[in-house]
N, C-alpha and C positions, 0 to 999 in steps of 0.2 A: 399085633400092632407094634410098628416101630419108632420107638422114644427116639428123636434126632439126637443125638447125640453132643454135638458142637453145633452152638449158632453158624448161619449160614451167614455168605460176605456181607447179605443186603437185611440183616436181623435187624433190631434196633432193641438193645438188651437195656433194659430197665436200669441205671443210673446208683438211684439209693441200694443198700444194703438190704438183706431182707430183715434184718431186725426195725432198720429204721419202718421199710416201708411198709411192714404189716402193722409196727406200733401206732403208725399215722392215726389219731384220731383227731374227728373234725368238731370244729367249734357250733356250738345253737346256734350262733348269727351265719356262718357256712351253710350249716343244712336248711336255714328259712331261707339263706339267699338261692342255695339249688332249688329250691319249695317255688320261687318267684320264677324261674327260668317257667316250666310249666304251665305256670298259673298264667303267665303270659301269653303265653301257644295256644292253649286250651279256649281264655278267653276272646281270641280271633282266631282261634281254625274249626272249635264247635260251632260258634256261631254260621262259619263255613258248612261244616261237613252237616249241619241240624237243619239249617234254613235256607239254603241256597237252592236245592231241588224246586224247594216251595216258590223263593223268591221269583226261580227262571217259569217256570211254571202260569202262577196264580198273577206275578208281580208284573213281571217283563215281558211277559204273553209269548214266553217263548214254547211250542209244543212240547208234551212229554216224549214222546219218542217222533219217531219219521230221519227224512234223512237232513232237516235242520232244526231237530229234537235235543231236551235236555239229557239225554239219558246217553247219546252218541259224547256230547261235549264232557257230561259225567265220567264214562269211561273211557274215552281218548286223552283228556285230560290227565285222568291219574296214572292211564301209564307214560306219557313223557312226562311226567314228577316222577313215577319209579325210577326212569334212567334217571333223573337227575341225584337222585340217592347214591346213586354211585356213584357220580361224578361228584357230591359233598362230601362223600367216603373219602376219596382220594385227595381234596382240596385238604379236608381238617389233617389228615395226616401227612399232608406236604406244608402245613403252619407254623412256622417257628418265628414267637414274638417273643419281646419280651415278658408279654403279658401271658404268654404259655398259648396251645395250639386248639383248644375248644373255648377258652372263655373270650378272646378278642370276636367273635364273631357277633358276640349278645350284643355290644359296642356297634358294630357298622351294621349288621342288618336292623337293629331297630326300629331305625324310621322306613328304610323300605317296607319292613313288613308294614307298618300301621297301613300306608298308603295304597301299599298291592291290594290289601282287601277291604278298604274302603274304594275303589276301584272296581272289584268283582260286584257289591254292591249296589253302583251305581249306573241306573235306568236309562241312558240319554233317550231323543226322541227320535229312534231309528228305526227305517222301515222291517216290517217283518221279514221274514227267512234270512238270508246271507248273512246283510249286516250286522243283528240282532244276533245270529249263530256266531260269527267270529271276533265281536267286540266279547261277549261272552266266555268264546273260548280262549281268547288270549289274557283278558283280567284274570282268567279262574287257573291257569297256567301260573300265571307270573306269584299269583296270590297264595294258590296251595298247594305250588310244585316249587316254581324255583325262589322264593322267597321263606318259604312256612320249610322247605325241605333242608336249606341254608340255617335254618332256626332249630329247629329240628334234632338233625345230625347231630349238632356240640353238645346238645341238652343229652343226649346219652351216650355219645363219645368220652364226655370228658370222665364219666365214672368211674372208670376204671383210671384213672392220673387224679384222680382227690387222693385214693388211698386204695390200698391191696386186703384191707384189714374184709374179710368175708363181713363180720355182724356191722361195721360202719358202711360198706356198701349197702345193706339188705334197710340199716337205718335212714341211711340220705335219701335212698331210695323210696324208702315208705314217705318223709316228708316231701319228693318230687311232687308223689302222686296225690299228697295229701292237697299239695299247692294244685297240682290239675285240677283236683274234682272241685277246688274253690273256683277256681276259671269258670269251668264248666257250668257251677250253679249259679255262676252271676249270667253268664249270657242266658244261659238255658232257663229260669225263672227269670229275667225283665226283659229277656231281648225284642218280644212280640209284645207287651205292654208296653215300653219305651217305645219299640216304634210306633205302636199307634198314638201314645199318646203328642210324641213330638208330629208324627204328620196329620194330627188334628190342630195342634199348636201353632202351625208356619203353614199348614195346609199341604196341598201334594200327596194326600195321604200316606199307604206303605211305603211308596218310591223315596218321597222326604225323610219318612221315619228311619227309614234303614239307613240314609244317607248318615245323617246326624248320630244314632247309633253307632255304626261302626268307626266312626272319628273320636266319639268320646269313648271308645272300648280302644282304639288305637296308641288315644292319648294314655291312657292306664299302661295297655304293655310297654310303651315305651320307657315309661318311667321303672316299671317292676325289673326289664333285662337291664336297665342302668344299673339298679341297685346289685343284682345280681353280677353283672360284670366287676365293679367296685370291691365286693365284700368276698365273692371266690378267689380260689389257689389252686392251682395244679400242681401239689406237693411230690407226685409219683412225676410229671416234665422237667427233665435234663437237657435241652437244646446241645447243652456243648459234647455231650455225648451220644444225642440221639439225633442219625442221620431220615431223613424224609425217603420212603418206602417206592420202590417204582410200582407204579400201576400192576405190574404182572405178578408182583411177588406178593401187592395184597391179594389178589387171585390166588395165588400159593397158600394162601392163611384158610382158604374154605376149602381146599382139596381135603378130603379123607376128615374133615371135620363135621363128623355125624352131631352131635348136640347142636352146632349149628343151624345145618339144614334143619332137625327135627325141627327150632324152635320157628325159623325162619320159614317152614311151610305149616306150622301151625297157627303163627300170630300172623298169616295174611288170612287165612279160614274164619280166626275171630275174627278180624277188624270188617269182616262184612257182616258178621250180624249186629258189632257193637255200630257201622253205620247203618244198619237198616235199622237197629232199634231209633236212632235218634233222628235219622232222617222220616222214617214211617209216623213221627206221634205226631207231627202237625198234621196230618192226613187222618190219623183213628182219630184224634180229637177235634177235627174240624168234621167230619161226613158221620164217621159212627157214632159218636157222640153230642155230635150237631153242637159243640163250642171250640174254637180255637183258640180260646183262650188257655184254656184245661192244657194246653201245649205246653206253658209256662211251669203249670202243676207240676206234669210230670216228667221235661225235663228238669224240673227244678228240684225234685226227688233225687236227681243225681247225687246232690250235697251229701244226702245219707251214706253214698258210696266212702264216704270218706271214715266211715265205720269199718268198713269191709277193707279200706286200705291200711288203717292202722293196725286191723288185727291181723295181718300178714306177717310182724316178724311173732309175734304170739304162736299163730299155726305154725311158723317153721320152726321156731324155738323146740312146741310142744310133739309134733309130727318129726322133726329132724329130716324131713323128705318135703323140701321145694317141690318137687311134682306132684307129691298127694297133695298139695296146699293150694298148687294151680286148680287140680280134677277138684277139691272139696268148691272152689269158686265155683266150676263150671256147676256142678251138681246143684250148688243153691240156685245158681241162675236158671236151670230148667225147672225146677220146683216151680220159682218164681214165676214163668213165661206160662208151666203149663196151668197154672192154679186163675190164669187171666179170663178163661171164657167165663170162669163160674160165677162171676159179679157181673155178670148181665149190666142191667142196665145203672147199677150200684156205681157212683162214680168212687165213694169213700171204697170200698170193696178194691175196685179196678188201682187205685191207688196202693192199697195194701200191698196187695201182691206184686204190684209192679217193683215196691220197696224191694221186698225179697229178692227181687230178679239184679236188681243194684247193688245189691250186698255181693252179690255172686259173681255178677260182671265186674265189681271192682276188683276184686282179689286175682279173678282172672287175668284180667288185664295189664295189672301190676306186676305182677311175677317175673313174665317175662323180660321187661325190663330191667328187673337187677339179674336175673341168669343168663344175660348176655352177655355182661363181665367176664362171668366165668366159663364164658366157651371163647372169649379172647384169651383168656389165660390156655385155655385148650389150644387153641389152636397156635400158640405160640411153644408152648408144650411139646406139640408135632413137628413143627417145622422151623422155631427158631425165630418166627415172623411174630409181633408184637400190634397189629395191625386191628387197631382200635377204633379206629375210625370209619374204614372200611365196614367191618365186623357189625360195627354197631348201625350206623346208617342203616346198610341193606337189611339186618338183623330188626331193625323198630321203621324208619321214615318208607324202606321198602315195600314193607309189608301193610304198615297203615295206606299208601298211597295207594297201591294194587289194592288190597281189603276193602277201602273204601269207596275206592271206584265201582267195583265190583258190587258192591252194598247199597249203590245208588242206582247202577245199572239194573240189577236183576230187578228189584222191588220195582220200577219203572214198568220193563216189559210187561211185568206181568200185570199191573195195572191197566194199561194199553190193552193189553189182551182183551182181558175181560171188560170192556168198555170205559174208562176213565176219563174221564170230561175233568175241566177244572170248570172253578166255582159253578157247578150244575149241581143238581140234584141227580145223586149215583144211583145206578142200578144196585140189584140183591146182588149179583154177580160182582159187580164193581167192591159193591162195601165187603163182601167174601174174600174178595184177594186183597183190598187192604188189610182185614183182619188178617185172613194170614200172614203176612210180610212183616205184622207189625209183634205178633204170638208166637208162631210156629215155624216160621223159616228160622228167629235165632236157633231157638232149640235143636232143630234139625243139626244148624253148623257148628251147636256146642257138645255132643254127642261125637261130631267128627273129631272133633280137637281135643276131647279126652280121651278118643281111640289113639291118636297121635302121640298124644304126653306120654302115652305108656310105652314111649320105646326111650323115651327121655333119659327116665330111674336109673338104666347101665351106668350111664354118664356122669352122674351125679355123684355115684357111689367111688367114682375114681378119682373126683374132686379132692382129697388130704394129700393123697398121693401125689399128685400135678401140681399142687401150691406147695408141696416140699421140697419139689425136685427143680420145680423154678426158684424156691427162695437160695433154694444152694445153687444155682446160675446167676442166680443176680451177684450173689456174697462176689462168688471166684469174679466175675466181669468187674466188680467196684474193686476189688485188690489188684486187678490187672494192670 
């Protein structure tokens, strides 16, 4: 493997010294305000990626599949948000504010996000097929591709410009995630209670209920990326020394950078079972369990994730190996997935185990976002290229959009297959392939993706080595 040697003409070499920028640590009111970026996302794109199938579905009368079906809109949908990943890749890394180049972004997209997906949400009285299919497709575009992808992007771009210090990334990082899974367990425990009870309240039923929902969940992020806009710093952003990267040369930054790829074709593999997990439970707990409400239970169970997020720098502390600390996740979450059928008809049982399955999926999930850092330090290691932005986009907003489409897609088909009516009374067949989608397909994709991690370890082990030889390129570029 060959170490570049000199920055290339179009590098953008890191500003501070490497004493300042590994000393860089960040303040409690810093890491709650990155905790808020998150918590923001989480609490209008779970709501997205949990209840939108259902909404188009059950709510909108739109068909699960066919050719103007949810499951086409599902996955057409998320891969133009993938390309738009890349096209946020390159935006955040052509930013030069004064406010620095990932946090102004919390600032102007705020209110578009509220609005884009109170929009996805919203039912008008439109005849079935076409209109119904591309009112549809275009909110759920705007909502969870180029609005939520716009949001997205900074929230893991900028990590790598707080600080260089590995154990304060691995810390901001935990309290991200700790602020997602709060997101996650406000929508995901009141989101179907709220709406029912606001469209028993004004009447309209779900249609109203969602409506109202997702503007008082809008009104929150709003206020949470202000805070967080306000109270961050991107202490590692130099504008007067760092030039905006052209499009080809962040392509230059994934050539020959294996951790990359590995991570970036492992966390699109998860992101389809963590959306079949959360899109599937309104479906097991409304048909197999005969209550939809039980939806709110166990997405609402998510919160405990936030166990499994904090003990992450614990395992990597105690393991000193980031990829045994992702596989130890994936391991508990099949525990978790497979120990589901044995609580029968036991809701407290069915509950248990699901816990366990959240403990697992959280840590998994996590990981990969702060070891994205450090394969932009790789791949600037290689080629001189600093390209952060890029990196991280396609690296997390890529993988989530393609993962989740794909996570909504497949569960769909196979539903349809085996006969799936909405609000009918399902076939044995029908409730067999919900259960599966909702037990057994994660498992299946968390077995592939700790077959995966294990090419990771190489990379990881060459981590002191590449943070040394970049801290002594930054020294010589700051004495320049």
């Amino acid at each position: 493997m060959q170490v570049a040697a000199t920055h290339a003409a179009s590098s953008r070499p890191v500003a501070s010294s490497a004493a300042s920028a590994s000393s860089t640590r960040l303040t409690v009111k810093e890491k709650i305000a990155y905790s808020f970026t998150d918590m923001a996302g989480n609490l209008l794109y779970v709501t997205i990626s949990s209840y939108i199938m259902y909404f188009y579905t059950d709510v909108f009368g739109i068909p699960a599949s066919g050719a103007w079906g949810a499951s086409v809109i599902l996955l057409a949908a998320r891969f133009a948000d993938a390309i738009a990943a890349v096209f946020w890749g390159s935006v955040v890394d052509h930013t030069q504010t004064k406010w620095g180049q990932s946090r102004p972004w919390f600032l102007w997209l705020a209110v578009p996000f509220a609005i884009t997906v109170w929009l996805a949400f919203t039912a008008p009285g439109l005849p079935d097929g076409a209109p119904k299919f591309w009112y549809a497709m275009c909110t759920y575009i705007l909502a969870a591709g180029a609005v939520y992808t716009g949001i997205q992007t900074p929230i893991t771009a900028i990590l790598p410009n707080l600080t260089s210090d590995p154990t304060e990334r691995i810390s901001a990082n935990t309290y991200r995630m700790a602020g997602g899974n709060i997101g996650s367990f406000i929508t995901s425990a009141f989101c179907i209670p709220l709406v029912g009870f606001f469209g028993t309240l004004v009447g309209g039923g779900d249609k109203a209920g969602f409506m109202i929902v997702t503007a008082l969940f809008g009104l929150i992020a709003i206020a949470l990326l202000l805070f967080s806009f306000k109270n961050l710093k991107e202490h590692n952003y130099h504008p007067e020394q760092q030039k905006p990267i052209p499009f080809k040369d962040s392509l230059r930054a994934c050539k020959g950078n294996m951790p990359w790829i590995i991570l970036v074709v492992a966390f699109v593999i998860f992101w389809i079972a963590a959306s079949t997990r959360s899109g599937m439970a309104v479906y097991y707990s409304k048909y197999v369990l005969g209550n939809e409400n039980l939806t709110s239970l166990f997405n609402g169970v998510n919160v405990l994730g936030l166990l499994g997020t904090l003990s992450m720098p614990f395992l990597v502390k105690y393991t000193k190996n980031k990829t045994l600390t992702m596989i130890i996740g994936l391991i508990v979450g099949i525990v978790g997935q497979s120990l589901m059928p044995l609580a029968g008809d036991s809701v407290a049982l069915a509950v248990v185990f699901w816990t366990i399955g959240v403990l697992g999926a959280a840590v998994a999930c996590g990981m990969p976002f702060g070891m994205l850092a450090d394969t932009v330090d790789y791949g600037e290691w290689k080629t001189g290229i600093h390209a952060a932005g890029f990196l991280t986009a396609f690296g997390s907003t890529f993988c989530i959009q393609v993962g989740s489409g794909l996570g909504a897609f497949i569960p769909l088909q196979i539903m349809n297959h085996f006969g799936y009516v909405a609000n009918a009374r399902q076939s044995a067949a029908s409730l067999g392939a919900i259960s599966f989608c909702f037990i057994w397909l994660p498992v299946i994709i968390y077995v592939i993706v700790g077959a995966i991690m294990l090419l990771y370890r190489k990379y990881e082990k060459m981590e002191p080595q590449i943070k040394a030889e970049l801290a002594e390129r930054h020294a010589r570029a700051a004495g320049e």
